[in-house]
C-alpha positions as CSV (number, residue, x, y, z in Angstrom):
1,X,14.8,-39.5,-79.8
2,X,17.0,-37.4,-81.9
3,X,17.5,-33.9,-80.7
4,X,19.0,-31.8,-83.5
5,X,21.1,-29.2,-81.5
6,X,23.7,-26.8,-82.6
7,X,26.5,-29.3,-82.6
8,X,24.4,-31.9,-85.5
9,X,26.7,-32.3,-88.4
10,X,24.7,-33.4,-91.7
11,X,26.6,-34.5,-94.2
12,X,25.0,-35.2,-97.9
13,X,26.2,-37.7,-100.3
14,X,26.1,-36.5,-103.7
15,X,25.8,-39.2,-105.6
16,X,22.8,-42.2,-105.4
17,X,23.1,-45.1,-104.0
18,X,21.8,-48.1,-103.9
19,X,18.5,-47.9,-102.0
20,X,18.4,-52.1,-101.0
21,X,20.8,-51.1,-98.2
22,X,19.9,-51.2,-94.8
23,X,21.7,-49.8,-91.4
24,X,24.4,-51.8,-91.9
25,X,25.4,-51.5,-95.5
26,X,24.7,-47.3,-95.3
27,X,27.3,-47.7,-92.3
28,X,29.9,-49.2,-94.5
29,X,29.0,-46.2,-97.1
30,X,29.7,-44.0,-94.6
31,X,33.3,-45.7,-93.7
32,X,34.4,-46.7,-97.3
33,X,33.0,-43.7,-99.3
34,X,32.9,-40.4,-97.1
35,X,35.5,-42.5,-94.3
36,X,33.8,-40.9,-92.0
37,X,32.5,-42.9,-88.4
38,X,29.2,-43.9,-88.8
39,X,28.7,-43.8,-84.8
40,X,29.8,-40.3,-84.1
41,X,26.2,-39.1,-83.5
42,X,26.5,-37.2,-87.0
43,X,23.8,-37.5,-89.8
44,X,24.0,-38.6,-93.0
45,X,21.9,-38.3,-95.7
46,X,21.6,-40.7,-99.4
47,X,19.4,-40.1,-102.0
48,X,18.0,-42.6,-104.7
49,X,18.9,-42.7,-108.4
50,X,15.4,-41.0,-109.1
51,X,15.8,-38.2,-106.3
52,X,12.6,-38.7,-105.2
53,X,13.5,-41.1,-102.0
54,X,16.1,-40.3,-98.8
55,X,17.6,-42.3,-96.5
56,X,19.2,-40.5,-93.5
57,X,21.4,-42.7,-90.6
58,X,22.2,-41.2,-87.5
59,X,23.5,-43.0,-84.1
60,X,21.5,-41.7,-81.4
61,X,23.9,-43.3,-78.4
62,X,21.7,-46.8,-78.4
63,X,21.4,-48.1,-82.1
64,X,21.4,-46.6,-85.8
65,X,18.2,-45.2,-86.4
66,X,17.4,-45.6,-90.3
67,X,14.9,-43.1,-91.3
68,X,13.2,-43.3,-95.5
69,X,11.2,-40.9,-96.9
70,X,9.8,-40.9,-100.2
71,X,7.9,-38.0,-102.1
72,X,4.8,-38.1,-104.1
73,X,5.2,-36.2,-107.2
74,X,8.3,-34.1,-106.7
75,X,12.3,-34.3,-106.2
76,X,14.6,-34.1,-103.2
77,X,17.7,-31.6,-103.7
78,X,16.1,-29.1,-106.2
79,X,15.4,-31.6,-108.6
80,X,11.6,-30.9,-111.1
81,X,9.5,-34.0,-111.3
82,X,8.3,-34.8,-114.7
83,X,5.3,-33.7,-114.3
84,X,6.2,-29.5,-113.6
């Protein structure tokens, strides 16, 4: 379970990434790009090329929990579909 207290640090990525990566490969994101430590219980959130998909990876003390969400018909981050 994660519990999102007071002490949760999110960090955002601002620019896409590639959305074929898995745990692993969004933990090396997190070291090579924001060199940050993937396993410090912080979460971290990526965002597809078309803003309408996120990714968010976050240790929860056991494993990397991976979690995708896409939208139907609008954007993540502020971004207007085509359709508005």
């Amino acid at each position: 379970m994660i519990a999102a207290g007071a002490d949760l640090k999110i960090y955002v990525a601002t620019r896409p990434i590639d959305f074929r990566c898995g745990h692993d490969g969004l933990a090396a994101k997190v070291q090579e790009m924001l060199r940050l430590d993937p396993f410090s219980g912080s979460a971290f959130v990526f965002r597809s090329k078309r803003a309408d998909r996120i990714k968010i990876l976050i240790w929860d003390r056991t494993g990397l929990v991976l979690v995708h969400k896409r939208r139907e018909g609008c954007k993540f981050f502020g971004q207007r579909s085509r359709t508005e």
